[in-house]
VODOMAR-231872 format. One record per residue (C-alpha): residue number from 1; residue in one letter; chain; x, y negated, z negated. Coordinates in steps of 0.25 Angstrom, whole numbers, always signed. Example, Ala and Ser with C-alpha at 12.3 -4.5 7.8 and 13.67 -1.06 7.14 Angstrom:
residues 2
ATOM   n res chain    px    py    pz
ATOM   1   A     A   +49   +18   -31
ATOM   2   S     A   +55    +4   -29
***
This chain:
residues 507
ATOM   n res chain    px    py    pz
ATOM   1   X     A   +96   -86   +86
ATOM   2   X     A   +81   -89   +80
ATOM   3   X     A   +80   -73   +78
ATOM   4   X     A   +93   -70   +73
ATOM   5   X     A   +91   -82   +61
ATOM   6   X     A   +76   -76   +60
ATOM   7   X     A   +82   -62   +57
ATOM   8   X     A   +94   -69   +46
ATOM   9   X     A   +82   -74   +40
ATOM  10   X     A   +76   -60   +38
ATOM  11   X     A   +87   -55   +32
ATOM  12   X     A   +90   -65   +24
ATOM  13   X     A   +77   -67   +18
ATOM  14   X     A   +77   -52   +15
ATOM  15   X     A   +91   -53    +7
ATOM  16   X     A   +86   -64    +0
ATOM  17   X     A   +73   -56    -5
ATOM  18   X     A   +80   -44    -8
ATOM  19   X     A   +91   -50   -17
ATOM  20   X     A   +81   -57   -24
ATOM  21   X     A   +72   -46   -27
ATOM  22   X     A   +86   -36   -32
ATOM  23   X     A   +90   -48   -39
ATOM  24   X     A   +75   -49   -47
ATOM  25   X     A   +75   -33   -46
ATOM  26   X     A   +91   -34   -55
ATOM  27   X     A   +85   -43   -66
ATOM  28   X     A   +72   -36   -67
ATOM  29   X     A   +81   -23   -68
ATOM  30   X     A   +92   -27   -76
ATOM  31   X     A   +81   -35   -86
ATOM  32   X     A   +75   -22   -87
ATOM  33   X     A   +87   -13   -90
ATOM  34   X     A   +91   -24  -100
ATOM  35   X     A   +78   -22  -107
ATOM  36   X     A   +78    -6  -106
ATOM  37   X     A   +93    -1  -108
ATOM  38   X     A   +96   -10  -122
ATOM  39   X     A   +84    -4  -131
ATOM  40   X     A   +83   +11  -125
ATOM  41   X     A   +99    +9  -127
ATOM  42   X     A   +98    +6  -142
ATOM  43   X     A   +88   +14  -144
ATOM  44   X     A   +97   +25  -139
ATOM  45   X     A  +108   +23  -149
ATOM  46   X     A   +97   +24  -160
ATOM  47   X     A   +93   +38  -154
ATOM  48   X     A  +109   +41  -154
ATOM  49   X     A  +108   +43  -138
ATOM  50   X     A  +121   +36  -137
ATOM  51   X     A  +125   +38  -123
ATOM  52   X     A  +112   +36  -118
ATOM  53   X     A  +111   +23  -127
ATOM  54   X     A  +125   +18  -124
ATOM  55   X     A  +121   +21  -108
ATOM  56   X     A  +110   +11  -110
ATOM  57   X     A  +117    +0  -118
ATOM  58   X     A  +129    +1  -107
ATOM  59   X     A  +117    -3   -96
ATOM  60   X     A  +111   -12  -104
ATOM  61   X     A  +125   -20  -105
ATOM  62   X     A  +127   -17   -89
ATOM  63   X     A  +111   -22   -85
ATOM  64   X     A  +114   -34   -95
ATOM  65   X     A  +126   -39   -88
ATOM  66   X     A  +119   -37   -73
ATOM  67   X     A  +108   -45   -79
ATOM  68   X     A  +116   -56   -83
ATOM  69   X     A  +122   -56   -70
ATOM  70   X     A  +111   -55   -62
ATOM  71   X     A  +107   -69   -69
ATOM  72   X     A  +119   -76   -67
ATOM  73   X     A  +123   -71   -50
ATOM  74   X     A  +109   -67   -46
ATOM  75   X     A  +116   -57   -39
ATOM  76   X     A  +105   -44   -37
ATOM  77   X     A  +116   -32   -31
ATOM  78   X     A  +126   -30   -42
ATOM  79   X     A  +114   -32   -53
ATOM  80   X     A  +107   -21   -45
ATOM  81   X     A  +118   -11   -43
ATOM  82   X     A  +123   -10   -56
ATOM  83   X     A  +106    -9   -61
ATOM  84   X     A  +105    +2   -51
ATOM  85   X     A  +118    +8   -55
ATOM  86   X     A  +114    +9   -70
ATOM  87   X     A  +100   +15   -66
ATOM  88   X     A  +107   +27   -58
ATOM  89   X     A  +115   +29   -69
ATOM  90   X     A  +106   +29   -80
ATOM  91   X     A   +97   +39   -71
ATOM  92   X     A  +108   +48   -71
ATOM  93   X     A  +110   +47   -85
ATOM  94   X     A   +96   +50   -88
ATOM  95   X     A   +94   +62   -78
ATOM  96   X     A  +106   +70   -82
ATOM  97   X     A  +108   +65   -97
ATOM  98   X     A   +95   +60  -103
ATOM  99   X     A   +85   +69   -95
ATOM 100   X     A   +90   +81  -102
ATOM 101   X     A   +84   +75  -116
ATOM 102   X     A   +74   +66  -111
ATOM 103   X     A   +65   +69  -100
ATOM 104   X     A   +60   +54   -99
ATOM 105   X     A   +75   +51   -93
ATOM 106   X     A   +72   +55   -78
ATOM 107   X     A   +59   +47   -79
ATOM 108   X     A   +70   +34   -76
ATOM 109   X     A   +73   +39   -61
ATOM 110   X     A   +61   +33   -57
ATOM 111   X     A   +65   +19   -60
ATOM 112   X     A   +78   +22   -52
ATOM 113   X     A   +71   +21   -36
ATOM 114   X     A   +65    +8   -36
ATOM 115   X     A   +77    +2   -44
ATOM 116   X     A   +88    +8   -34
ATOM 117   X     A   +79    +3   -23
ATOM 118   X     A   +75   -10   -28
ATOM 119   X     A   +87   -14   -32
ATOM 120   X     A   +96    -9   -22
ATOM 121   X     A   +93    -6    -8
ATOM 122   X     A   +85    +4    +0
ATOM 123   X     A   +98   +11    +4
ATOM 124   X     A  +105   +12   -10
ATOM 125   X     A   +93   +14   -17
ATOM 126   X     A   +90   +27    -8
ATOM 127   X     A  +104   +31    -9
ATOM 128   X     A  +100   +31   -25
ATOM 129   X     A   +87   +36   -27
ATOM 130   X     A   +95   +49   -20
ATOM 131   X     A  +104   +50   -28
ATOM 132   X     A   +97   +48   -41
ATOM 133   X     A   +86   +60   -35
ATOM 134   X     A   +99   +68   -33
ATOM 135   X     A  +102   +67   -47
ATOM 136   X     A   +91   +68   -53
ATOM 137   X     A   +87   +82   -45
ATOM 138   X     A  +101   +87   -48
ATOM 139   X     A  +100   +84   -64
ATOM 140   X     A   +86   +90   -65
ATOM 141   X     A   +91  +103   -57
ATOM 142   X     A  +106  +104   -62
ATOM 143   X     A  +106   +99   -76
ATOM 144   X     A  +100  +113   -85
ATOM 145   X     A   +95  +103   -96
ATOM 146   X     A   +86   +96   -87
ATOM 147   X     A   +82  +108   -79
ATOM 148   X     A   +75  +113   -92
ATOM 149   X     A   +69  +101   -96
ATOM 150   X     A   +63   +97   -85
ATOM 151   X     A   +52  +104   -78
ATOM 152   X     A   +50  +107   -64
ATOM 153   X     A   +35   +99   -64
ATOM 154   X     A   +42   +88   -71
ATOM 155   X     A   +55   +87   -59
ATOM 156   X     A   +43   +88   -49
ATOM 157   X     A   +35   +76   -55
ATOM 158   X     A   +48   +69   -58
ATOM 159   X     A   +52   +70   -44
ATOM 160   X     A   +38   +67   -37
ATOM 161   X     A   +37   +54   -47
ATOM 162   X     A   +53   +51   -42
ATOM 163   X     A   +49   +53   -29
ATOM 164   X     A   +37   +44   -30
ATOM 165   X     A   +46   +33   -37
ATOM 166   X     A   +54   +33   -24
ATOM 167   X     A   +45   +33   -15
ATOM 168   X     A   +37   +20   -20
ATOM 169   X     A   +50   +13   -22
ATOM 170   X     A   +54   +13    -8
ATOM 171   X     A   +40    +9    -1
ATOM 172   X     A   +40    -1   -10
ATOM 173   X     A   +53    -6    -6
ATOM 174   X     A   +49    -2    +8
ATOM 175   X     A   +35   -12    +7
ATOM 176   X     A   +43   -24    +0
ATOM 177   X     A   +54   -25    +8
ATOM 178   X     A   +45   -26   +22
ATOM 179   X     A   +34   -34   +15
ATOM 180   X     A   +44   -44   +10
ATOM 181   X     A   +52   -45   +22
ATOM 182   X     A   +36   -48   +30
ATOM 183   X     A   +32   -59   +19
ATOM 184   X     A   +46   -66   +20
ATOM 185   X     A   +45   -66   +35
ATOM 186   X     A   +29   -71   +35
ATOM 187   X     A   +34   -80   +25
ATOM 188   X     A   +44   -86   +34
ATOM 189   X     A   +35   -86   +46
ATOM 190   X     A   +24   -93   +36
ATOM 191   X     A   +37  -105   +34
ATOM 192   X     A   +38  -104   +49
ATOM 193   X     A   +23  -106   +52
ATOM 194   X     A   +21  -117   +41
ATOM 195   X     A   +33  -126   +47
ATOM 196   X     A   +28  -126   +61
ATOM 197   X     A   +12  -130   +56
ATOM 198   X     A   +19  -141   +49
ATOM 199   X     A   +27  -144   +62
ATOM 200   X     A   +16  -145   +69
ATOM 201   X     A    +7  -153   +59
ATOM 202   X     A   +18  -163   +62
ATOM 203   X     A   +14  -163   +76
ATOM 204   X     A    +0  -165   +75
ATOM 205   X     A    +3  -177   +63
ATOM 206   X     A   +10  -183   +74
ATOM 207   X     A    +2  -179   +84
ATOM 208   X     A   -11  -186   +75
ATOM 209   X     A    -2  -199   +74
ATOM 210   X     A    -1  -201   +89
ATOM 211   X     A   -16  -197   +90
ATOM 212   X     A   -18  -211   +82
ATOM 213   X     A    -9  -218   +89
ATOM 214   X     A   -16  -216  +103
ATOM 215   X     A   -29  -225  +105
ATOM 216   X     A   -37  -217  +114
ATOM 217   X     A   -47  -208  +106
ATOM 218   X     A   -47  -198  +118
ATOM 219   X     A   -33  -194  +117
ATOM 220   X     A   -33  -194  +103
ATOM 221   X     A   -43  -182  +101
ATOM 222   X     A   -34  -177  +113
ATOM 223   X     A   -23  -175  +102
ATOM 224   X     A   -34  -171   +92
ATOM 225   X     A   -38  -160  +101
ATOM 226   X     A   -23  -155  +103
ATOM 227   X     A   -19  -155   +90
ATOM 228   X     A   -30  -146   +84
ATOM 229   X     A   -25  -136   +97
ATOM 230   X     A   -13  -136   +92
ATOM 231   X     A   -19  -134   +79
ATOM 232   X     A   -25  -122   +80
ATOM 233   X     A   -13  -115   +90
ATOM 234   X     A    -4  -119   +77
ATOM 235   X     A   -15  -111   +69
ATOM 236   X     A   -16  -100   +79
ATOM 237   X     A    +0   -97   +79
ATOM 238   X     A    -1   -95   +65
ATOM 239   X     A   -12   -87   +65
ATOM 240   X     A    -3   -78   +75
ATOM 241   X     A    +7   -79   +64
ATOM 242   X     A    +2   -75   +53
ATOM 243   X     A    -5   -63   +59
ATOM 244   X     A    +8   -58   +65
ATOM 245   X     A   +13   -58   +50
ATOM 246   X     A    +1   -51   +46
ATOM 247   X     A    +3   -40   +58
ATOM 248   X     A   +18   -39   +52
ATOM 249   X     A   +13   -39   +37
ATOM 250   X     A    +1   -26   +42
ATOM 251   X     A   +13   -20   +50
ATOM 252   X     A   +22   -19   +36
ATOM 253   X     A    +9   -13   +27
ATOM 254   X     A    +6    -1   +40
ATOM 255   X     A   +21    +4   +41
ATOM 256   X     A   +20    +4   +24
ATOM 257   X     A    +6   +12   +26
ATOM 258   X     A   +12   +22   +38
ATOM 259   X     A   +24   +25   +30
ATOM 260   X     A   +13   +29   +18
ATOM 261   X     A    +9   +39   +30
ATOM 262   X     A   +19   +45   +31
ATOM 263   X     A   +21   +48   +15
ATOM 264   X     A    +7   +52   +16
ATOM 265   X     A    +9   +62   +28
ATOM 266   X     A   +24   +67   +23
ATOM 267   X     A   +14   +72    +9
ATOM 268   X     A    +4   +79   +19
ATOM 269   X     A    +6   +94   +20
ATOM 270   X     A   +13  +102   +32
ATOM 271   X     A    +3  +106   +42
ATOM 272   X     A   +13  +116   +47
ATOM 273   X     A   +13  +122   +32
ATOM 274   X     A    -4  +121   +32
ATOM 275   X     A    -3  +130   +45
ATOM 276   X     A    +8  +140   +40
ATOM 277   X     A    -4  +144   +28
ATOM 278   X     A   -17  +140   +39
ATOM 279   X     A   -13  +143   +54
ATOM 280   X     A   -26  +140   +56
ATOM 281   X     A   -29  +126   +51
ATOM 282   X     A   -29  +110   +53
ATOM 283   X     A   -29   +99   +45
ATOM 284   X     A   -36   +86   +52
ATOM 285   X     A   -29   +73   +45
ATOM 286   X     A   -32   +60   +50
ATOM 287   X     A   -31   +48   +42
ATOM 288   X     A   -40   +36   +43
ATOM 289   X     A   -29   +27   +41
ATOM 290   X     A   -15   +26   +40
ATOM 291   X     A   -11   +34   +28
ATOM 292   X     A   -25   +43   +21
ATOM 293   X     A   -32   +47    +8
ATOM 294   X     A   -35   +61   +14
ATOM 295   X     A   -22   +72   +13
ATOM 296   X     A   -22   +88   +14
ATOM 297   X     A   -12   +95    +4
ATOM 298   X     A    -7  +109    +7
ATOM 299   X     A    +0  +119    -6
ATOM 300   X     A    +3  +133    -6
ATOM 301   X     A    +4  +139   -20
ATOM 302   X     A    +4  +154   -24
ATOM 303   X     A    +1  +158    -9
ATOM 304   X     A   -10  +150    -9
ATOM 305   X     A   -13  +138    +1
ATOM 306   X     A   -20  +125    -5
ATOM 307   X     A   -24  +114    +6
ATOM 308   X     A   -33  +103    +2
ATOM 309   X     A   -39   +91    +9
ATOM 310   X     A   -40   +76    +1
ATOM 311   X     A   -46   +66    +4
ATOM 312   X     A   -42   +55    -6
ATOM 313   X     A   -49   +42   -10
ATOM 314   X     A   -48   +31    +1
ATOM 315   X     A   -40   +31   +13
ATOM 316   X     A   -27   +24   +19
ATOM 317   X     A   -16   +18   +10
ATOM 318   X     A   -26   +21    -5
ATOM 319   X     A   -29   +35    -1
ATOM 320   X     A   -16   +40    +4
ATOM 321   X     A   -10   +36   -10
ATOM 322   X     A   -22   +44   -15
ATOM 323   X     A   -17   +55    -6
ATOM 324   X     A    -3   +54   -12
ATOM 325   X     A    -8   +56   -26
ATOM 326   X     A   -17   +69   -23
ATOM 327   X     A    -7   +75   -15
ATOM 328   X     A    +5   +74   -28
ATOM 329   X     A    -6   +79   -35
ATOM 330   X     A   -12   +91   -29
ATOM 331   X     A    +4   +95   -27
ATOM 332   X     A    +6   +94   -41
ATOM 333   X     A    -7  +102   -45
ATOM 334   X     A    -4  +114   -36
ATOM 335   X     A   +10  +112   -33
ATOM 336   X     A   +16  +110   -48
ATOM 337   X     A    +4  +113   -58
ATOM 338   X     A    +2  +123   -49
ATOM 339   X     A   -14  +124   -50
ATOM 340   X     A   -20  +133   -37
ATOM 341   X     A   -36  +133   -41
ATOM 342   X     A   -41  +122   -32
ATOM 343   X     A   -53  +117   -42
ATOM 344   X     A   -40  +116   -53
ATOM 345   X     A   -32  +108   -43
ATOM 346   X     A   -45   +98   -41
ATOM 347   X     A   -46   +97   -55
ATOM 348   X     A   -31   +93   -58
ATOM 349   X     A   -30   +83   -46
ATOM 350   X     A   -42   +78   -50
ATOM 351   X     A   -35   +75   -64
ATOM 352   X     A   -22   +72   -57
ATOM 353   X     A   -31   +61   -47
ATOM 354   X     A   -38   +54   -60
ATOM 355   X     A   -24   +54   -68
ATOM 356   X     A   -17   +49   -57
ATOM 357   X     A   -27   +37   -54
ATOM 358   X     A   -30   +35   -68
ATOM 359   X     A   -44   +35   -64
ATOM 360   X     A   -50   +36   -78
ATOM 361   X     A   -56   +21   -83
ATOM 362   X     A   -47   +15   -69
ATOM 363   X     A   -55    +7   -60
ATOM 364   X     A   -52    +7   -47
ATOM 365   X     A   -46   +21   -47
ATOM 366   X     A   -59   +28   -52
ATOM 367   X     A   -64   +32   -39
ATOM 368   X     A   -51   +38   -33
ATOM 369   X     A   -48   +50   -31
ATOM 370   X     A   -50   +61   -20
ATOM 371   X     A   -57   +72   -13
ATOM 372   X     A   -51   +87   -11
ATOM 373   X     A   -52  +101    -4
ATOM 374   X     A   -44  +110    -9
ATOM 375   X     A   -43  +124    -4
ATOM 376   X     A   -34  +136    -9
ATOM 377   X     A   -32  +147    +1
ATOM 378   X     A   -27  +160    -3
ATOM 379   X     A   -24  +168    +9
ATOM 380   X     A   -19  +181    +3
ATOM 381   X     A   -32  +182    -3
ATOM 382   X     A   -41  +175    +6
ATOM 383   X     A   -46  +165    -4
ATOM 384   X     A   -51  +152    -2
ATOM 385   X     A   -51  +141   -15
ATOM 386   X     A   -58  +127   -12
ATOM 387   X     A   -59  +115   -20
ATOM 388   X     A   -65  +102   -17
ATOM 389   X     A   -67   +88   -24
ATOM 390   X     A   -78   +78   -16
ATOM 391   X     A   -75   +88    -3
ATOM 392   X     A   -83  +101    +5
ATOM 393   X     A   -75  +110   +14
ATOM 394   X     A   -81  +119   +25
ATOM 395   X     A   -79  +134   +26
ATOM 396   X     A   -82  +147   +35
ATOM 397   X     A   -79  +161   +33
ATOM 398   X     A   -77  +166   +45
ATOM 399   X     A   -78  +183   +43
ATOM 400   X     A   -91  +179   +40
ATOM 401   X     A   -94  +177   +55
ATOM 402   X     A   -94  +167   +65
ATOM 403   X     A  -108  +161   +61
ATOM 404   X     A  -104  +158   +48
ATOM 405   X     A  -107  +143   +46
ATOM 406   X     A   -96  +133   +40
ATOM 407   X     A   -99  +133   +27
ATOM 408   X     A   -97  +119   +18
ATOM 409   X     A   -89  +119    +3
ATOM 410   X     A   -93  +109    -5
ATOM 411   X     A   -83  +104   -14
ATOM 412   X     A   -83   +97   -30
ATOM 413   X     A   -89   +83   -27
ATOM 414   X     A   -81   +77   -38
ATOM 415   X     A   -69   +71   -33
ATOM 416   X     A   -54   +72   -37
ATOM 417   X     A   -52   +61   -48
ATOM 418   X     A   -65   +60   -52
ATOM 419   X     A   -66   +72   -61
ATOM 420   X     A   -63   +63   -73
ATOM 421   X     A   -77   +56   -72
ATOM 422   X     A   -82   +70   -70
ATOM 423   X     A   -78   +76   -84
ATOM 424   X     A   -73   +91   -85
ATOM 425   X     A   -76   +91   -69
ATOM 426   X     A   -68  +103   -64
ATOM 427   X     A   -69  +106   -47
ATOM 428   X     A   -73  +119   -42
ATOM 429   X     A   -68  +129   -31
ATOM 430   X     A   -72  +136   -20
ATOM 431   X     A   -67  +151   -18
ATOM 432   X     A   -68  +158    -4
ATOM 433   X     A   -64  +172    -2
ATOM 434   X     A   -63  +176   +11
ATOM 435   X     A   -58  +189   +21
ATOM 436   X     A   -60  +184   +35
ATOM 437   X     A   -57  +169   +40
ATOM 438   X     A   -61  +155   +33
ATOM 439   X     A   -61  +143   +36
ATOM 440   X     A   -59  +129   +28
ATOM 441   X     A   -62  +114   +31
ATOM 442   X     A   -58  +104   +21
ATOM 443   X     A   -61   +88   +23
ATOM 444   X     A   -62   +74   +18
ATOM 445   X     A   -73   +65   +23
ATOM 446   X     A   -66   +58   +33
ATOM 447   X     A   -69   +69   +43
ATOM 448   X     A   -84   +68   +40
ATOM 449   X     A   -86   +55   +37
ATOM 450   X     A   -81   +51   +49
ATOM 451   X     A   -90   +40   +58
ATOM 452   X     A   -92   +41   +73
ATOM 453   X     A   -98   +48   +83
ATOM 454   X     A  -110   +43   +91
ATOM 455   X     A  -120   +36   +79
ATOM 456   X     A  -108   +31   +71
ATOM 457   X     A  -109   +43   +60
ATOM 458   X     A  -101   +52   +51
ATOM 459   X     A   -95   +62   +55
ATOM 460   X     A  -102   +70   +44
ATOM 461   X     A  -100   +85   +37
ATOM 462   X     A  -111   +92   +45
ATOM 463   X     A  -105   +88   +58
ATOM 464   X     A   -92   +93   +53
ATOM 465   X     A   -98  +106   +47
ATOM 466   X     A  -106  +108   +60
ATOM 467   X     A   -93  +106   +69
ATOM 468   X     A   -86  +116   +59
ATOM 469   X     A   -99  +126   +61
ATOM 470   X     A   -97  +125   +76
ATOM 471   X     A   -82  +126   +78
ATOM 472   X     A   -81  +139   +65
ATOM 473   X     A   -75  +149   +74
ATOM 474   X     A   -65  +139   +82
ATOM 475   X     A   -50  +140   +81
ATOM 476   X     A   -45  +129   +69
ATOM 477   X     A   -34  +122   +79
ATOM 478   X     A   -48  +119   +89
ATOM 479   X     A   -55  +116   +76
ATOM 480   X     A   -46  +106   +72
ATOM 481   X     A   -46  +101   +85
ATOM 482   X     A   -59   +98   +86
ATOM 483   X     A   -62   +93   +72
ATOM 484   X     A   -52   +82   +78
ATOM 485   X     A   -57   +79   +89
ATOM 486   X     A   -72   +78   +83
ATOM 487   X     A   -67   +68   +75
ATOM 488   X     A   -59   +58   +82
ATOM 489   X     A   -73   +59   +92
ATOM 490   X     A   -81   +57   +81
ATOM 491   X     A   -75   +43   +77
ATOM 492   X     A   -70   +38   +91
ATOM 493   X     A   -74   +24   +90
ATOM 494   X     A   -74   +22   +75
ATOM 495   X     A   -64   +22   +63
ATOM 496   X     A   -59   +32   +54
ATOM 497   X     A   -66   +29   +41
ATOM 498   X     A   -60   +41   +31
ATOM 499   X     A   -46   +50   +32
ATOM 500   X     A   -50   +62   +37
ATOM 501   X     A   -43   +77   +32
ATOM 502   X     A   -51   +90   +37
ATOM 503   X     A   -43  +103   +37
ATOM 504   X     A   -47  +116   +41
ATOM 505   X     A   -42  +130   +39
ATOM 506   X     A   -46  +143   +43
ATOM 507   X     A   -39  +158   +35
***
């Protein structure tokens, strides 16, 4: 019985938020529309857009109405139906009317997610955002006028921003809803907790007043004696208490931070698609925590290969959002602006990384950035192009003999983002021709700065590029392998202090 009530409480208290917050979430909405359909309605009659002024005046008379009856039956779900209504309806009207004479009109689809999410529900709001995608893909593909106008860069960006939009929209549901519902229920337990302290205060007043009452001294520190035990058991329960809660509270934030994993992973390149261009490689990927500030990136272009190894600023939760922005953009510079010359590449992702941040004159974002190897392979014509910002790659020629030594390529040591504090900085490239068989390792730091082993020291390059030397002529799957197993050897006993990325290639 005590469960059944305890799960009615649940639920109700989760009605009673949501209807507050859709309620608050109308006003705020119908307020606004208010404010925005009346003068951009005028204002269209002055420019003789008639239908378009008369299709705002009419919302602004519909949104007036909602508002007033939102104040007077503080009912949320009519209010929000007819908001959402009037929004889908106005997106259509901007996407197949508007858009063909003002290319500002898509721009309104990304208020459309968070408001048909918000002020709906998940389901309905899903059910929405679908359709309105569907329309708007059809419009730009179907209508001639708006095939013309707008580009295909421009429907790329507008869809990746759309897509971004959404995206947001729904973790941010996702994080409110499962912290709201862990503060109401800590909060109730807090109510729960206070009332039984002040119980037992109670019993220890009572307890103190037939201390007095007794005339032997000895009995009376007796019951002084058993009321500090009970004390400090009362303390201790709570103490249980609130840890629980904060095991529920660390539980909520890991699944938010796993599920970020799996964004993360679903951006990461197919290994299968890497082996289909290098049969004979690996890519050893093995984040400190969680989520990671190191990522590969894989592109072909032109018939030729680009595979790069990042290791962006800081690691867990700030360097994967790192991560996230160098991977939209090295896609845009090689996938859309098309740009294949790796040095070219640095330099706009150094651009991209400082506009992006803002970094010029921002404290706090000065210092962030990332650190890249960037290789071009051009198998047709055996060529090798290599850039590299704060990185070194090793390389062996193997039709040079078995006793050539790994040799080390040193890289730009100015970073990606920093280039502004470096005035007309451009990076430079490496070219390598060759006829018989290479082989290529790129890396971040985690590998080498690694701690362990017998004197609690770093792993260090040398021992890397002495490993490398020793094991040139061995097969890359055994390679690999045993570049693994060095590793986890090397640090038994002691944490993971970086992200560690180290990939290897042999053509």
């Amino acid at each position: 019985m005590d469960k059944n009530n305890t799960t009615q409480q649940k639920s109700n208290t989760k009605y009673i938020s949501e209807s507050f917050r859709k309620t608050l979430l109308a006003k705020v909405f119908a307020i606004t529309g208010i404010l925005l359909t009346l003068p951009f309605g005028i204002d269209a009659l002055f420019r003789k857009e008639y239908n378009f002024g008369i299709f705002l005046l009419i919302l602004f008379v519909i949104i007036t109405i909602l508002n007033i009856h939102l104040w007077v039956t503080k009912k949320y779900q009519l209010g929000n139906t007819l908001i959402v209504a009037c929004m889908f309806l106005a997106n259509i009207y901007l996407i197949t009317i508007l858009a063909r004479t003002d290319t500002t009109a898509p721009l309104w689809h990304f208020v459309s997610p968070p408001l048909f999410l918000f002020a709906t529900n998940r389901k309905t709001g899903t059910y929405l955002i679908i359709a309105l995608i569907i329309i708007t893909v059809l419009s730009f593909e179907l209508i001639p006028e708006l095939k013309e106008i707008y580009t295909t860069f421009y429907k790329i960006r507008f869809y990746s921003i759309l897509g971004t939009v959404i995206l947001l929209s729904y973790i941010y549901e996702f994080v409110r809803e499962k912290s709201y519902i862990a503060f109401i229920e800590a909060d109730k337990q807090k109510t729960i907790y206070l009332q039984q302290v002040m119980e037992q205060n109670e019993e220890i007043q009572q307890k103190n007043e037939e201390i007095e009452a007794q005339s032997e001294i000895q009995k009376q520190m007796n019951e002084e004696l058993l009321v500090q035990k009970e004390e400090l058991q009362t303390q201790s329960e709570l103490l249980q208490t609130v840890n629980k809660s904060l095991e529920r509270s660390n539980t909520l934030i890991t699944d938010s931070i796993k599920y970020a994993k799996n964004i993360q992973e679903a951006i990461l390149p197919d290994i299968k698609i890497i082996k289909k261009y290098f049969p004979e490689s690996f890519i050893i990927y093995l984040p400190r925590d969680i989520v990671s500030g190191d990522f590969y990136w894989f592109s072909v272009q032109n018939e030729m290969q680009f595979i790069a190894a990042v290791d962006c600023t800081g690691h867990g939760v700030p360097g994967a959002f790192m991560s996230m922005i160098g991977h939209t953009l090295l896609n845009e510079t090689v996938n859309v602006k098309n740009i294949l010359s790796p040095k070219e590449i640095l330099d706009e992702l150094s651009r991209g990384i400082s506009g992006t941040l803002t970094q010029k004159g921002k404290t706090g974002l000065k210092d962030d950035g990332m650190d890249i190897s960037l290789c071009r392979f051009d198998l047709k014509h055996k060529e090798l192009l290599i850039a590299m910002a704060g990185h070194y790659a090793y390389f062996s020629d193997e039709s040079q003999g078995t006793e050539t030594c790994i040799q080390t390529i040193k890289g730009d040591s100015v970073s990606i983002g920093e280039t502004q504090k470096k005035g007309d900085f451009k990076y430079s490239e490496h070219k390598i021709n060759y006829t018989g068989h290479i082989r290529i390792f790129m890396l971040t730091d985690g590998f080498t700065d690694q701690f362990g082993g017998e004197y609690d020291q770093k792993f260090m390059a040398i021992r890397l590029n002495r490993m490398l030397n020793e094991n040139k002529n061995s097969d890359m799957d055994e390679l690999n392998n045993l570049l693994i197993s060095t590793f986890e050897n090397w640090k038994s006993g002691y944490s993971q202090i970086d992200d560690v990325l180290l990939i290897g290639i042999r053509v």
